[in-house]
OpenMM code with the backbone's topology and positions (N, CA, C; nanometers):
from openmm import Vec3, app, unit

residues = "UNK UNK UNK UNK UNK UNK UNK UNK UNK UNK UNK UNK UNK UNK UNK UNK UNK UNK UNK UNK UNK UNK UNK UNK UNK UNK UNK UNK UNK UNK UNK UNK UNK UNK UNK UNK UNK UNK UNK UNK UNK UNK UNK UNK UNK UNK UNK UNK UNK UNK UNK UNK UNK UNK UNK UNK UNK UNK UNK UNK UNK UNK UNK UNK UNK UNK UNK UNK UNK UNK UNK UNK UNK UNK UNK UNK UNK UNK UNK UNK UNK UNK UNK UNK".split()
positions = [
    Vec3(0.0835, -0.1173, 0.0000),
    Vec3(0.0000, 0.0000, 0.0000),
    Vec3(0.0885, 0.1243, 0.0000),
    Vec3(0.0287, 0.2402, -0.1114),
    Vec3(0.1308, 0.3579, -0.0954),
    Vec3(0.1172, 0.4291, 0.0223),
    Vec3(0.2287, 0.5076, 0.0270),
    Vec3(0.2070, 0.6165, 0.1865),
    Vec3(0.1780, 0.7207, 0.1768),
    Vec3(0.1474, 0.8319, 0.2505),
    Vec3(0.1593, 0.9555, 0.1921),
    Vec3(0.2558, 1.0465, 0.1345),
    Vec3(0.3816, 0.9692, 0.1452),
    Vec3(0.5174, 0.9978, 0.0733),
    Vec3(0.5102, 1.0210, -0.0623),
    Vec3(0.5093, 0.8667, -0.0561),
    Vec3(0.4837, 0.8092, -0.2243),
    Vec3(0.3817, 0.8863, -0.3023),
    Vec3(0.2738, 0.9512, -0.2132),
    Vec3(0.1549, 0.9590, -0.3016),
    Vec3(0.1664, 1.1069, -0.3463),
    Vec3(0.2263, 1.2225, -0.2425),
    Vec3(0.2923, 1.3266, -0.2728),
    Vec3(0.3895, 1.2829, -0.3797),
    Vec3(0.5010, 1.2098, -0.3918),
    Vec3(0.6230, 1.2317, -0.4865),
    Vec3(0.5013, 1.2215, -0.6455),
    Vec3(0.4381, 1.1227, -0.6443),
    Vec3(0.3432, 1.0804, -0.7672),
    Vec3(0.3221, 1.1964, -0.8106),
    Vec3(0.2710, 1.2743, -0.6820),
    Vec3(0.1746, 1.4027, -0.7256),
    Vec3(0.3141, 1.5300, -0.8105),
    Vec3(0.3694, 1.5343, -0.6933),
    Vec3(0.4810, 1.6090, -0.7706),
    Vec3(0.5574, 1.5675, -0.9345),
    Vec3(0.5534, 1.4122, -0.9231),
    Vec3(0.6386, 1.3993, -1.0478),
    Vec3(0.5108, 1.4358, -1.1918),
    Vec3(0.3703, 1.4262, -1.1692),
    Vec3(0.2688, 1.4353, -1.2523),
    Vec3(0.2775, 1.6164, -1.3047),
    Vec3(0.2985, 1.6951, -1.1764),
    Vec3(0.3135, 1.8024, -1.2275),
    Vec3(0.4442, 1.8308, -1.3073),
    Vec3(0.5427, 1.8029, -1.2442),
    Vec3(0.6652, 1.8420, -1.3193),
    Vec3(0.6043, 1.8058, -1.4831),
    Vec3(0.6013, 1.6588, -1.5135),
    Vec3(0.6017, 1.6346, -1.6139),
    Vec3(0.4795, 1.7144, -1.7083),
    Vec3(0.3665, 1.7754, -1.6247),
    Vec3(0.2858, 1.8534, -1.7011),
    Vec3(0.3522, 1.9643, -1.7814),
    Vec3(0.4231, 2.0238, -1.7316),
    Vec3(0.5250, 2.1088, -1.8024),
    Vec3(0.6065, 2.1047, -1.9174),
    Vec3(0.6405, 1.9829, -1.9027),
    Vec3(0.7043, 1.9332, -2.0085),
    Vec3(0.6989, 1.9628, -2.1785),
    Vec3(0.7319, 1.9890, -2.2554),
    Vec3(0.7382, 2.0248, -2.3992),
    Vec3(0.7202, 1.8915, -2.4438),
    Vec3(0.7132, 1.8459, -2.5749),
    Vec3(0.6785, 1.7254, -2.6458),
    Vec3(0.8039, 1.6848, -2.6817),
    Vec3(0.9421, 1.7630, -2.7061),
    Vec3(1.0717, 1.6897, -2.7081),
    Vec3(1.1491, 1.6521, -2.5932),
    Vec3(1.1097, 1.7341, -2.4671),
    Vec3(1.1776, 1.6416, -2.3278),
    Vec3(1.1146, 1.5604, -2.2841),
    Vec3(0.9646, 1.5307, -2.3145),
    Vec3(0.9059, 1.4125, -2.2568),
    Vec3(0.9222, 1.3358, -2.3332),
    Vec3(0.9820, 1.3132, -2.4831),
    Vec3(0.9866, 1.2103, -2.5627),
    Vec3(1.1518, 1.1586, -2.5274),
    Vec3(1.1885, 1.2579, -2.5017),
    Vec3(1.3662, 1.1785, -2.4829),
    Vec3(1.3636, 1.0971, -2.3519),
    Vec3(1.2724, 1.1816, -2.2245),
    Vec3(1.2903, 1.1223, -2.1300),
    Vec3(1.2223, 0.9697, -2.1624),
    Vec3(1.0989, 0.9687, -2.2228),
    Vec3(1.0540, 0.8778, -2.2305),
    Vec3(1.1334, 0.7323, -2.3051),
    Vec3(1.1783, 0.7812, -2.3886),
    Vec3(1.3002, 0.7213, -2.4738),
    Vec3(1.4269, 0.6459, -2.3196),
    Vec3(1.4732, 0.7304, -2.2605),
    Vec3(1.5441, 0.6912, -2.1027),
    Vec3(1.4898, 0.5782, -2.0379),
    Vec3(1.3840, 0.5929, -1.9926),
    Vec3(1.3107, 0.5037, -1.9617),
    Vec3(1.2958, 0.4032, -2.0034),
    Vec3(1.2455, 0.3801, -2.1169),
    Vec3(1.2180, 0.2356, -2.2052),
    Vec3(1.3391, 0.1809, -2.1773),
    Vec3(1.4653, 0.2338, -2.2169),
    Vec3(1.5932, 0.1934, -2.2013),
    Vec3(1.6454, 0.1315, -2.1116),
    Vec3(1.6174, 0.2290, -1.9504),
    Vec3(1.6055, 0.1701, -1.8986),
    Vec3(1.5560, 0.0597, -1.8174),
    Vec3(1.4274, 0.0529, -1.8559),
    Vec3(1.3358, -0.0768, -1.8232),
    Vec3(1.3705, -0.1613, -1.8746),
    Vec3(1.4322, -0.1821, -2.0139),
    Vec3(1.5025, -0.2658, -2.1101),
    Vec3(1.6414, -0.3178, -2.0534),
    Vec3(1.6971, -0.2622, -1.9755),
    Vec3(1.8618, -0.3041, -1.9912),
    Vec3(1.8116, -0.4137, -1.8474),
    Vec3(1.6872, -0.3793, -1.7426),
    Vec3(1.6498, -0.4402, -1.6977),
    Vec3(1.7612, -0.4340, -1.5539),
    Vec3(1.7617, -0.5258, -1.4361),
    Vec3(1.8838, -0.5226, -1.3065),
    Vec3(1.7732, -0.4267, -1.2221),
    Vec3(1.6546, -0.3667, -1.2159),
    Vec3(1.6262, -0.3258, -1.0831),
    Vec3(1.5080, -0.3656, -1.0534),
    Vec3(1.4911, -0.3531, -0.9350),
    Vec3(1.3946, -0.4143, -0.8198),
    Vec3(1.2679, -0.3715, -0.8428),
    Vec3(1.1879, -0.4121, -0.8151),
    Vec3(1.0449, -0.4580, -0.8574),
    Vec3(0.9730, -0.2976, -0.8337),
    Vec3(0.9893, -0.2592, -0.7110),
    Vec3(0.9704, -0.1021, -0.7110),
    Vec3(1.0136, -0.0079, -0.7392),
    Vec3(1.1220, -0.0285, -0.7695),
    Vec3(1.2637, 0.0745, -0.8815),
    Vec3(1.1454, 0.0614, -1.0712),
    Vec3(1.1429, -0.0565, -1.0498),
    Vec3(1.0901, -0.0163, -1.1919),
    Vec3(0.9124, -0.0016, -1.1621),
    Vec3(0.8664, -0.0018, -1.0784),
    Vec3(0.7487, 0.0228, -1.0956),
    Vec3(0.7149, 0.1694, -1.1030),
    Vec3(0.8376, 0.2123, -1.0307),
    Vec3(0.8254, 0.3900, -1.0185),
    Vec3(0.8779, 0.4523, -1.1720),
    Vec3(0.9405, 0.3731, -1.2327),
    Vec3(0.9898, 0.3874, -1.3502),
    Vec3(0.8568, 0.3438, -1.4735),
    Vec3(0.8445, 0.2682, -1.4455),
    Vec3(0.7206, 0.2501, -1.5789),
    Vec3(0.6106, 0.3580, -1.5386),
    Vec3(0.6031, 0.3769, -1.4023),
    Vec3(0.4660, 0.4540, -1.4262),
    Vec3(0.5102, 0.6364, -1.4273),
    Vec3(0.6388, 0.6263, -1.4283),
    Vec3(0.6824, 0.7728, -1.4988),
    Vec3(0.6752, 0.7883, -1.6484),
    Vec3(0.7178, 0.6684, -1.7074),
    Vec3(0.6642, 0.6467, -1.8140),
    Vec3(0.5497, 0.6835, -1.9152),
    Vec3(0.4619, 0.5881, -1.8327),
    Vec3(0.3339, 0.6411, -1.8599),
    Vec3(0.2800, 0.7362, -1.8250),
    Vec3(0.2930, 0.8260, -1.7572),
    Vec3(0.2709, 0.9865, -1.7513),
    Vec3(0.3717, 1.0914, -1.8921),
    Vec3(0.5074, 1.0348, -1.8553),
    Vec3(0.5667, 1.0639, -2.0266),
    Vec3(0.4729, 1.0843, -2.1683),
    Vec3(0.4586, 0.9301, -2.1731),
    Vec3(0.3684, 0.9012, -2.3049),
    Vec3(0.2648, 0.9968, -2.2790),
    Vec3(0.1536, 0.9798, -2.1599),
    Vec3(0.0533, 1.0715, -2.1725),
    Vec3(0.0807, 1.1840, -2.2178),
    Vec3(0.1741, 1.2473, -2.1544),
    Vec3(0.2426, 1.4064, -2.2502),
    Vec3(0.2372, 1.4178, -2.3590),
    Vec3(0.3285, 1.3150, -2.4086),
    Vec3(0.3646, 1.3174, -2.5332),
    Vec3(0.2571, 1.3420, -2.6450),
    Vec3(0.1413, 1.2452, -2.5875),
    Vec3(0.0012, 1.2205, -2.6639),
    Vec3(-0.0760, 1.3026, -2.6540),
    Vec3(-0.0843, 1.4166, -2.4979),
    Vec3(-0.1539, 1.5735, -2.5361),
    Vec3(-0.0634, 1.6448, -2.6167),
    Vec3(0.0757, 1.6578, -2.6611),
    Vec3(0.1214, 1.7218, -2.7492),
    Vec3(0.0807, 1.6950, -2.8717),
    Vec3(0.0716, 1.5903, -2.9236),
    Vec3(0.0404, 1.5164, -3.0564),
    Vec3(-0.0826, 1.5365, -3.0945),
    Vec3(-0.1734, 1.5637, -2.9777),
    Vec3(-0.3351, 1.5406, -3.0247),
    Vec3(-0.3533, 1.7397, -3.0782),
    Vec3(-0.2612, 1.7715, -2.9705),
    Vec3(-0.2946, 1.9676, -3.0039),
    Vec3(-0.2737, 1.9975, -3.1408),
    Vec3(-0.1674, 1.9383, -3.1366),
    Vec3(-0.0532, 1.9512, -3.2575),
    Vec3(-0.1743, 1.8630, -3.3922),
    Vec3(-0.2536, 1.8037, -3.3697),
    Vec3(-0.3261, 1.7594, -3.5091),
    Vec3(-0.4761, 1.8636, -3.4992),
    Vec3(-0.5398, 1.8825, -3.3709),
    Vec3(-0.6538, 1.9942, -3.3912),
    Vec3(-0.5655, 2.1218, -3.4654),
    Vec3(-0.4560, 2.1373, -3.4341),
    Vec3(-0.4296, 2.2714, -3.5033),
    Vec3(-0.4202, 2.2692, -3.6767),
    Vec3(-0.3725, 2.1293, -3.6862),
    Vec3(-0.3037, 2.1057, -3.8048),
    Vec3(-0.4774, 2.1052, -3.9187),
    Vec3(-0.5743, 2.0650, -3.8424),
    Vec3(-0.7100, 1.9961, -3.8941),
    Vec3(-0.7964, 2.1476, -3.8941),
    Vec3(-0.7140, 2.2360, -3.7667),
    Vec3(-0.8542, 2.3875, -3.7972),
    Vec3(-0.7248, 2.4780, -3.8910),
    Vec3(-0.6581, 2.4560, -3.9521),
    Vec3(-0.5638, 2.5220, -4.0330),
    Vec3(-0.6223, 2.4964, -4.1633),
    Vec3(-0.5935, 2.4002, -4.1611),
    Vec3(-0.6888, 2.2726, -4.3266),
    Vec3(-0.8012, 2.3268, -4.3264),
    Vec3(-0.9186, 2.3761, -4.2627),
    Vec3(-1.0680, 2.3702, -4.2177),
    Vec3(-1.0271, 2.5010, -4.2865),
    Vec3(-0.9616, 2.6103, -4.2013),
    Vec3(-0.9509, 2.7315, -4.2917),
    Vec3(-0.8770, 2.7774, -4.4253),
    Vec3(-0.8183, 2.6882, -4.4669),
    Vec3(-0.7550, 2.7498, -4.6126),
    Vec3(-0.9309, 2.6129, -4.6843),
    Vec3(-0.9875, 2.5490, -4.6544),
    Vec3(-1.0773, 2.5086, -4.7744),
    Vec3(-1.1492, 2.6390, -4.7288),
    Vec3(-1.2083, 2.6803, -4.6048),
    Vec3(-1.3026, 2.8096, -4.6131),
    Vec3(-1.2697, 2.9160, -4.7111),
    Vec3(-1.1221, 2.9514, -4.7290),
    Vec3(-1.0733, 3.0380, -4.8612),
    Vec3(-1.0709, 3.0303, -4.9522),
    Vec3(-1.0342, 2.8935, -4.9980),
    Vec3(-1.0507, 2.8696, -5.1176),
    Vec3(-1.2043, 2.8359, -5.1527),
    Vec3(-1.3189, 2.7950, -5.1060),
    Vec3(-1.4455, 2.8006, -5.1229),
    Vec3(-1.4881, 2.9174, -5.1571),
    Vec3(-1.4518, 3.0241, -5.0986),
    Vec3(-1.5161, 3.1696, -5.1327),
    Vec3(-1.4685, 3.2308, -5.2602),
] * unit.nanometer
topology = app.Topology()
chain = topology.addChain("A")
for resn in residues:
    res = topology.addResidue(resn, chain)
    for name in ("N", "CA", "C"):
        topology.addAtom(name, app.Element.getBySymbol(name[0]), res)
């Protein structure tokens, strides 16, 4: 069961990573895999690690999703111009 330690650090590491730009959460995220991959740590070493992870990716994926509404109301307005 987590403590209130743990559940603060969570909270803190969720914000930090809110901050994040779409190229430091992709490198960090990139770190990670790596390191989950080369593999040697303890069951809660990597659990704190995958689920930084997955707050990573989540980033990554509100960057990606902004980054296509913009790309889709950009498109939306050059057919509105060229229609008229």
């Amino acid at each position: 069961m987590a403590d209130a330690g743990s559940e603060s650090t969570a909270a803190d590491t969720l914000a930090e990573i809110a901050g994040f730009g779409y190229e430091r959460a992709r490198d960090e995220l990139i770190n990670v895999v790596k390191m989950l991959e080369q593999g040697g740590l303890d069951l809660d070493d990597s659990l704190v690690l995958w689920e930084r992870g997955e707050a990573l990716a989540t980033r990554c994926e509100q960057h990606l999703a902004g980054a296509r509404r913009r790309v889709e109301d950009a498109l939306s307005r050059a057919d509105l111009d060229t229609a008229d």
